[in-house]
C-alpha positions as CSV (number, residue, x, y, z in Angstrom):
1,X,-56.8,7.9,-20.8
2,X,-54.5,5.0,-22.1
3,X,-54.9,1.7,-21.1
4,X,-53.6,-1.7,-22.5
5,X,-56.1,-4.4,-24.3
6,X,-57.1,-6.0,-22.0
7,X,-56.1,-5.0,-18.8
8,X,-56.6,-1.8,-16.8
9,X,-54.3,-0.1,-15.1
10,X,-53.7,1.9,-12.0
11,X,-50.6,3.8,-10.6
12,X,-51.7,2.6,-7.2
13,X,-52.4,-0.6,-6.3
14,X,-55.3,-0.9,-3.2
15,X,-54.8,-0.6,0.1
16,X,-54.3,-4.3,1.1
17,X,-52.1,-3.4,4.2
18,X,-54.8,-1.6,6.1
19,X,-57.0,-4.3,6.7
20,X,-53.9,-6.6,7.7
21,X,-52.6,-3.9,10.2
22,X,-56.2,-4.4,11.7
23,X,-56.2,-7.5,12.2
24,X,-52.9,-7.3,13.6
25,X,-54.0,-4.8,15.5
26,X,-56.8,-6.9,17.1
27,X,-54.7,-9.4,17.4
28,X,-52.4,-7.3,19.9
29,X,-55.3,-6.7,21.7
30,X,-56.3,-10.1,22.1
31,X,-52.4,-10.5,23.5
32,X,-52.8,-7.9,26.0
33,X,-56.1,-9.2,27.2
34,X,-54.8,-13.0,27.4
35,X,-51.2,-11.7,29.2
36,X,-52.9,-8.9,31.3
37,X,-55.2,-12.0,32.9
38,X,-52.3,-14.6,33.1
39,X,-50.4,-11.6,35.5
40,X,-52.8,-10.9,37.9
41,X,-52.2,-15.0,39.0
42,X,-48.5,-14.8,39.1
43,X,-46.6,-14.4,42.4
44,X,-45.6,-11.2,43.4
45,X,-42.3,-9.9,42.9
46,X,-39.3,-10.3,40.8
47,X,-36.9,-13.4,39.2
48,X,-33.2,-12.5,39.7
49,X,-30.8,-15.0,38.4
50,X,-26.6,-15.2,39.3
51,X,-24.5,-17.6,38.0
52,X,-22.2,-19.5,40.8
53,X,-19.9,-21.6,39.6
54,X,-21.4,-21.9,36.1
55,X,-24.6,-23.1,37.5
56,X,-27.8,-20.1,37.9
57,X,-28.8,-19.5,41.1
58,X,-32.3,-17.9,42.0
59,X,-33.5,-15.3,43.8
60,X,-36.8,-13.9,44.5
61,X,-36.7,-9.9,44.8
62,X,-39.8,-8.7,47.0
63,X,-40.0,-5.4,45.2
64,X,-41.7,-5.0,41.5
65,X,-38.6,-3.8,40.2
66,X,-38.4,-4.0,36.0
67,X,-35.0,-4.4,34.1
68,X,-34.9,-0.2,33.8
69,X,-35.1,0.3,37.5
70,X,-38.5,1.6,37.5
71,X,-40.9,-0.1,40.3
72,X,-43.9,-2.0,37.8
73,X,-47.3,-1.9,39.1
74,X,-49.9,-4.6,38.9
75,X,-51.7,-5.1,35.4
76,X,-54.6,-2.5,35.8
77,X,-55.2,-1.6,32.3
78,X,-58.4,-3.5,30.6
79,X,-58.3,-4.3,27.2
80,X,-61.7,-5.9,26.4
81,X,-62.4,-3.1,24.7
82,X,-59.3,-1.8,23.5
83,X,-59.8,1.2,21.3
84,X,-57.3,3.8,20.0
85,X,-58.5,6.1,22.6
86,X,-58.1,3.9,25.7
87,X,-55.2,2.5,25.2
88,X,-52.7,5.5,25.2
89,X,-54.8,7.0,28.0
90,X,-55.3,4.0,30.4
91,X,-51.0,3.4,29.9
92,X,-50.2,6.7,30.7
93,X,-52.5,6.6,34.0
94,X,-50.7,3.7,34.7
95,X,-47.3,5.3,34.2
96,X,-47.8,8.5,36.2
97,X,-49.2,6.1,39.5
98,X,-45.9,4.3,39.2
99,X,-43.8,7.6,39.3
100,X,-45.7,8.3,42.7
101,X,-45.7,5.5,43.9
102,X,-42.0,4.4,43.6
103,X,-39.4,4.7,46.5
104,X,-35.6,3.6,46.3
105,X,-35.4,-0.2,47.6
106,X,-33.0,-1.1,49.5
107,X,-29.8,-2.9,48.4
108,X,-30.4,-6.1,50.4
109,X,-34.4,-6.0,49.1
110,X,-32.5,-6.2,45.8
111,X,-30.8,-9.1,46.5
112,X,-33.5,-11.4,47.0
113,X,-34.8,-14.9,48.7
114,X,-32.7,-17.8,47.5
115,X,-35.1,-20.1,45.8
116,X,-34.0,-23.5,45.9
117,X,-34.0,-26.4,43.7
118,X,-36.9,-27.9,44.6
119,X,-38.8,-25.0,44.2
120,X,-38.5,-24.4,40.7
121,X,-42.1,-23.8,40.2
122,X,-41.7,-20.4,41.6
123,X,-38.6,-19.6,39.4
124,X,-40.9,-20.2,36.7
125,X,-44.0,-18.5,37.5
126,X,-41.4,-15.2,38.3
127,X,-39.5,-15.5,35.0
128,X,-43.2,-16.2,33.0
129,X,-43.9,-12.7,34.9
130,X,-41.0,-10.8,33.4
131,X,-41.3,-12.0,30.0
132,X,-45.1,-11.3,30.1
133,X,-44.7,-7.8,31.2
134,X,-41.9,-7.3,28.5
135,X,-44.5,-8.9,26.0
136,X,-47.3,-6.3,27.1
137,X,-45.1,-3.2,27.0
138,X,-43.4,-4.5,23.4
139,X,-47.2,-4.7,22.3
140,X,-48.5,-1.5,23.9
141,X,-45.7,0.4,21.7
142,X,-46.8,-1.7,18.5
143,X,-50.3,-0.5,19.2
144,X,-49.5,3.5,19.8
145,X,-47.3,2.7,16.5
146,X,-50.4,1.4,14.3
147,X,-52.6,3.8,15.8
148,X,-50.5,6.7,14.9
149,X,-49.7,5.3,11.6
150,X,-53.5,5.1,10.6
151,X,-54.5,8.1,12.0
152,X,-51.9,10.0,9.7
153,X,-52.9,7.7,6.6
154,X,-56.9,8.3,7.0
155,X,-56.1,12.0,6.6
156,X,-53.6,11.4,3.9
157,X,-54.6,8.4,1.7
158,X,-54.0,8.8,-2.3
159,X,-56.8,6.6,-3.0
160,X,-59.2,9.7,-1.7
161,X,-58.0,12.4,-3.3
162,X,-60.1,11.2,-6.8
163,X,-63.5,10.8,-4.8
164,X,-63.2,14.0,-2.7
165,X,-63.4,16.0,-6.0
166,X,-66.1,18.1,-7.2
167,X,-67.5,15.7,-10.1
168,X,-67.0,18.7,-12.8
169,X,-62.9,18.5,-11.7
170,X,-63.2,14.6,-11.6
171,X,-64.7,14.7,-15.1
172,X,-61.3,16.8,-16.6
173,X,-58.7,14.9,-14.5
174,X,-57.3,11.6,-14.8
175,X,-57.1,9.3,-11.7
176,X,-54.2,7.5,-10.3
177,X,-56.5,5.1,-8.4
178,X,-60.7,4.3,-9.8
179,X,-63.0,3.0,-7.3
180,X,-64.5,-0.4,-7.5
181,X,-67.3,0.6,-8.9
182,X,-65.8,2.4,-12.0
183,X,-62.4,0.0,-12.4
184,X,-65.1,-2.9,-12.7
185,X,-67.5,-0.9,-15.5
186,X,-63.8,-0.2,-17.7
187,X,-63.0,-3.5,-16.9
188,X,-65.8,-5.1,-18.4
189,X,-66.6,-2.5,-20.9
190,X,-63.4,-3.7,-22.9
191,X,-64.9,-5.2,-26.2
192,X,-63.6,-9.0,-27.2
193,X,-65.1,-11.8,-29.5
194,X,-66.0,-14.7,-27.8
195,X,-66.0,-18.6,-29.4
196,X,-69.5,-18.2,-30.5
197,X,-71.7,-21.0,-31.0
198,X,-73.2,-23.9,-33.2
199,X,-76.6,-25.1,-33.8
200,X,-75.4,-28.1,-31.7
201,X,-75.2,-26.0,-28.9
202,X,-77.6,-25.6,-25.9
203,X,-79.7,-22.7,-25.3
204,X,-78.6,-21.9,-22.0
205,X,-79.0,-17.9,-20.4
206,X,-77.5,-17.2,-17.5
207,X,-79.0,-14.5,-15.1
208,X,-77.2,-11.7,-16.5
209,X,-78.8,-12.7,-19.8
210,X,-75.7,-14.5,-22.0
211,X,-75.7,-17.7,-23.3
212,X,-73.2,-20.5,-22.0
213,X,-72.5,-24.0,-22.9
214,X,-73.5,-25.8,-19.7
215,X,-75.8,-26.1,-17.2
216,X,-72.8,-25.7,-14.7
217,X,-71.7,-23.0,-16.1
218,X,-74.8,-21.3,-15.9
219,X,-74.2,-21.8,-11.8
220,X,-70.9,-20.8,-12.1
221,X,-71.8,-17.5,-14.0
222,X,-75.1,-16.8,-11.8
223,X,-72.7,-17.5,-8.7
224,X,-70.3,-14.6,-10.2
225,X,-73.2,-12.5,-10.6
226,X,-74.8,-12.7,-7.2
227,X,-72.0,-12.0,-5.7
228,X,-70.7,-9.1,-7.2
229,X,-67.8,-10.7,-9.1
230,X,-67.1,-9.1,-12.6
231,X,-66.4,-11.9,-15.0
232,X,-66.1,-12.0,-19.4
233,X,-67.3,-14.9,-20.6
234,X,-64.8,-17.0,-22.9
235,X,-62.6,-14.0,-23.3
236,X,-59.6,-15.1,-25.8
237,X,-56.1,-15.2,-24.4
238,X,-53.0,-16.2,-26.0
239,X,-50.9,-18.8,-24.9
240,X,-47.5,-20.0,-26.0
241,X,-47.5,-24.1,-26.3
242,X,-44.2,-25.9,-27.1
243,X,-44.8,-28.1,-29.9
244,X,-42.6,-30.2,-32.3
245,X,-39.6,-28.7,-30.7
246,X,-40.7,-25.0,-31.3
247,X,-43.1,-22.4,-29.4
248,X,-46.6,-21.8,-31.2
249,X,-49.0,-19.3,-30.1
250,X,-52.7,-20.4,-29.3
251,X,-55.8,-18.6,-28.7
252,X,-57.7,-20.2,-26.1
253,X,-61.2,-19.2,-24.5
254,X,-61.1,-20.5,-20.6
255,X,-64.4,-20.2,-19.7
256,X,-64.2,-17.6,-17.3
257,X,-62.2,-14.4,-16.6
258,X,-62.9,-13.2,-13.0
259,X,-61.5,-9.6,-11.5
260,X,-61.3,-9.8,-7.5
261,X,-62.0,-6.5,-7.3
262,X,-60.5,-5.9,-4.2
263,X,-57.0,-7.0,-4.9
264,X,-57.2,-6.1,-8.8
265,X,-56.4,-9.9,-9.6
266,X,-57.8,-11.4,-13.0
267,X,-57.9,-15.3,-12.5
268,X,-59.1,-17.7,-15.5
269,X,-61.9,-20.2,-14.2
270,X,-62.1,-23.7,-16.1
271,X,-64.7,-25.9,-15.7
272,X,-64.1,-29.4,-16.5
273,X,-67.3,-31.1,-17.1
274,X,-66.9,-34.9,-18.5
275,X,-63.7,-35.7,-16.6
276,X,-64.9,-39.7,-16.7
277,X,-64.2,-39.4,-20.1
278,X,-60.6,-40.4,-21.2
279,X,-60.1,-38.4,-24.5
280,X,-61.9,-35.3,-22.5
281,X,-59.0,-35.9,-19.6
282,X,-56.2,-36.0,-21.4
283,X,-57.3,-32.6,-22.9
284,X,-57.8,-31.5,-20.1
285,X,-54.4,-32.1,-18.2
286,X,-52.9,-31.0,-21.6
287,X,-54.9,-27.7,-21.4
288,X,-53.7,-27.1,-17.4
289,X,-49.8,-27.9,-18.6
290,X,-50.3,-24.9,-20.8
291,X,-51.8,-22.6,-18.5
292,X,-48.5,-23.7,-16.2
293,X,-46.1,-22.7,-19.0
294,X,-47.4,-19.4,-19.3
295,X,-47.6,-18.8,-16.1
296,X,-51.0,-20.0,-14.9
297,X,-51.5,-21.9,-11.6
298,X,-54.3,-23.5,-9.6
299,X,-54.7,-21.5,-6.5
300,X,-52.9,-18.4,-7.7
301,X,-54.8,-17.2,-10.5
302,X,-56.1,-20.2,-12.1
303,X,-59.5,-21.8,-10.4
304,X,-60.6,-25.4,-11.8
305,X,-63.5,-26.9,-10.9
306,X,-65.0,-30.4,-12.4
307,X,-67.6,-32.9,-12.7
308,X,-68.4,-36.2,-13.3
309,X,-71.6,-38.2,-14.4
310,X,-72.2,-39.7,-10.9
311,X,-70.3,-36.8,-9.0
312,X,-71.9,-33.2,-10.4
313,X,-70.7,-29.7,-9.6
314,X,-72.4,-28.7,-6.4
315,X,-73.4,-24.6,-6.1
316,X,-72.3,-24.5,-2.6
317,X,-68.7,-25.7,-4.4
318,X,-68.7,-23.0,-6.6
319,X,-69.5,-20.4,-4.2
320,X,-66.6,-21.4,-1.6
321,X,-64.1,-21.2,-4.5
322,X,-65.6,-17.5,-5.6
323,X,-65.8,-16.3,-2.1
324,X,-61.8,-18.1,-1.8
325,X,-60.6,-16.4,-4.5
326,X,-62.6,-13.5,-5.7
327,X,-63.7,-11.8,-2.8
């Protein structure tokens, strides 16, 4: 298998959708159960609006007729616990009642109660009542649409295929997608040269046995490893500074190199530990223009953290920015 230098890569990406259609399917659910609740405390009957004059007029039609001429039952159908097997069932229940149930209104039933002016509160609970019950049949359809949709893709998902192979085929083909697992072991068995150190230097070992700089980041790299994250330690990257009217390229060794593993993200972590110092800021600023130019942003894959001699860098700190960005 070919891969670049320093980055892996896949022919598909992971399945970020599926946990969004999962939450969007919960929150339909959530919808259903709010509007179901709201319609059982609405007037009965229908909103019918003509137009005399230029000016609406209200009516209020006795029977539960919906736009389509079908008669609407009450809300009946409980979603506190809406699964993929309740819903279809419990809305086809409802459905079949309804064609039962139904008999041909009359024509003056159709035309309604005038509602007056003054009574607008009624002409508002009635057309709250349509719109809801267009809401909960637009969201019962979305539903039935993610359900299906994640049925078929359980029982065809590319990202399977690899695992549900016998190891001895797995060990003579060549994936399109790795696991976690095995895209973080290539991903940090990819040989570099760090910065290396001086005799100046402090004897610091982080928890997965390497030596660091700092006592901070020593928390920032025990953080990483206690949570799973795959990091390199002052892995080199090149970086093209404008200087003296021309572009240069520059090695430079950000301190960390962090893989969410779940989106397949690399981000560079800089700590900035004497930031009260003025030579040590303006480097610093200089050193966050550069990762800019080249494409390098806080929040999108750059993470800075940074201390001072009466403020320090807090663990708690460090984990809500790995947890942020890396998990």
């Amino acid at each position: 298998m070919n891969f670049a230098k320093n980055k892996l890569k896949e022919l598909v990406t992971p399945d970020l959708f599926i946990p969004e259609l999962q939450r969007k399917r919960e929150e339909l659910c959530k919808l259903l159960e709010l509007k179901r609740r709201a319609l059982k405390n609405l007037p009965a009957g229908r909103l019918r609006i003509a137009v005399n004059r230029g000016k609406p007029q209200w009516f209020h039609v006795d029977g539960e007729k919906s736009p389509k001429g079908t008669l609407m039952p009450n809300c009946e159908i409980q979603t506190s616990n809406c699964t993929k097997q309740t819903c279809s069932s419990q809305i086809r229940a409802v459905q079949k009642r309804t064609s039962q149930n139904s008999a041909a209104p009359s024509r003056d039933s159709l035309r309604g109660t005038y509602i007056p002016q003054s009574n607008e509160r009624l002409a508002r609970c009635l057309a709250q009542k349509s719109y809801d019950e267009r809401v909960c049949d637009a969201a019962e359809k979305s539903l039935a649409a993610i359900d299906e949709f994640l049925d078929a893709y359980e029982r065809a998902n590319v990202c399977d295929v690899f695992q549900k192979m016998h190891s001895a085929r797995q060990a003579l083909s060549c994936p399109v997608f790795f696991s976690d697992k095995e895209f973080a072991r290539m991903w940090l068995a990819i040989p570099y040269e760090g910065k290396g150190f001086s005799n100046e230097d402090a004897l610091l070992i982080t928890a997965r046995g390497e030596r660091v700089r700092s006592k901070s980041e020593m928390t920032i790299a025990n953080t990483l490893a206690r949570l799973g994250v795959p990091y390199r330690y002052e892995f080199p990257c090149r970086l093209v500074i404008a200087k003296d009217d021309k572009n240069h390229t520059a090695v430079f060794y950000p301190d960390f190199t962090c893989l969410n593993l779940r989106t397949r993200q690399e981000y560079i972590w800089e700590h900035f530990g004497l930031v009260d110092d003025a030579d040590y800021a303006q480097n610093m600023n200089s050193k966050i223009r550069a990762y800019a130019t080249n494409g390098y942003f806080a929040g999108v894959n750059l993470i800075t953290t940074s201390e001072s001699m009466v403020d320090p860098l807090s663990s708690d700190l460090v984990q809500l920015f790995a947890e942020k960005y890396l998990l």
